[in-house]
C-alpha positions as CSV (number, residue, x, y, z in Angstrom):
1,X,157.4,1.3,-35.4
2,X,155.3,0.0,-32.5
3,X,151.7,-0.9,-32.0
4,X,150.8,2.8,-30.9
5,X,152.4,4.6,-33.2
6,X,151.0,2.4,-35.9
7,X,147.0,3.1,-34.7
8,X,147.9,6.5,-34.6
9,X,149.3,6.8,-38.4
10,X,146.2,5.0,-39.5
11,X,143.7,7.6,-37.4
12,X,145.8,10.2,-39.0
13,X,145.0,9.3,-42.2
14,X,141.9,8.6,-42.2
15,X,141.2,12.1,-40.9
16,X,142.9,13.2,-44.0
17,X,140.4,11.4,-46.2
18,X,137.4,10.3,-44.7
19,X,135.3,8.3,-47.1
20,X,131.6,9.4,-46.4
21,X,130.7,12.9,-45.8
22,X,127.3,15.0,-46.4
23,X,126.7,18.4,-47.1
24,X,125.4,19.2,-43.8
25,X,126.6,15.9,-41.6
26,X,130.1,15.7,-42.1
27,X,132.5,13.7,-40.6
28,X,134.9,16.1,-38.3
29,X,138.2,15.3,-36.9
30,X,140.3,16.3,-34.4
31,X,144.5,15.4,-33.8
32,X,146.5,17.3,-31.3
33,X,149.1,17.0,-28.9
34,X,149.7,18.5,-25.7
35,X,153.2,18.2,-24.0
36,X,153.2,17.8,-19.8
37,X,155.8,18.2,-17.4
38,X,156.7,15.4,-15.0
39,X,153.9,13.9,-12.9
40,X,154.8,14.3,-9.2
41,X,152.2,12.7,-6.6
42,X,152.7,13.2,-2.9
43,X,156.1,14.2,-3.5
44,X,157.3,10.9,-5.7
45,X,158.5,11.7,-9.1
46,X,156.0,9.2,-11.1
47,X,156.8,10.2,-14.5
48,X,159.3,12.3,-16.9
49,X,158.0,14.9,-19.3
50,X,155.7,13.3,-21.6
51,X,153.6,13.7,-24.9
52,X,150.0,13.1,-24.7
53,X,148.1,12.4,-28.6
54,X,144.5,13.1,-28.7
55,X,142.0,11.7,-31.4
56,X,138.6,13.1,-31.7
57,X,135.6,12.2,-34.2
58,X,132.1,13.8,-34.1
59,X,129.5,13.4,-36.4
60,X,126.1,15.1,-35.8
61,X,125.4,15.0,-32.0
62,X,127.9,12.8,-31.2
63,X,131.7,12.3,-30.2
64,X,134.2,9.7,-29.7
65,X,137.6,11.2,-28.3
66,X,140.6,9.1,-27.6
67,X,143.3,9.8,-25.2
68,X,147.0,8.4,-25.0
69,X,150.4,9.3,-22.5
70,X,153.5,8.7,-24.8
């Protein structure tokens, strides 16, 4: 299990139990996945099909979102 995957498993979870939460600010998470086709720039084949995690946190007015290419 790499590094990545690792960070990942450990976000995961602690979205599935966060440890403080108020009645009315709570703690909200996000996890989803999108899957892309191949990235083609100027006519070059850059990339294959590819998975692409995203992580997001809010609390109150804010949010902290996280963004990976797997």
């Amino acid at each position: 299990m790499n590094s990545y995957s690792k960070v990942l498993a450990i976000l995961a979870l602690g979205c599935a139990f966060p440890l403080c939460a108020s009645a009315h600010n709570k703690i909200k998470c996000r996890l989803s996945t999108d899957f892309v086709s191949k990235y083609v720039w100027r006519g070059v084949e850059i990339g294959s099909a590819q998975l692409q995690p995203t992580l997001q946190l809010s609390y109150g007015g804010f949010s902290l979102t996280a963004l990976g290419s797997v």
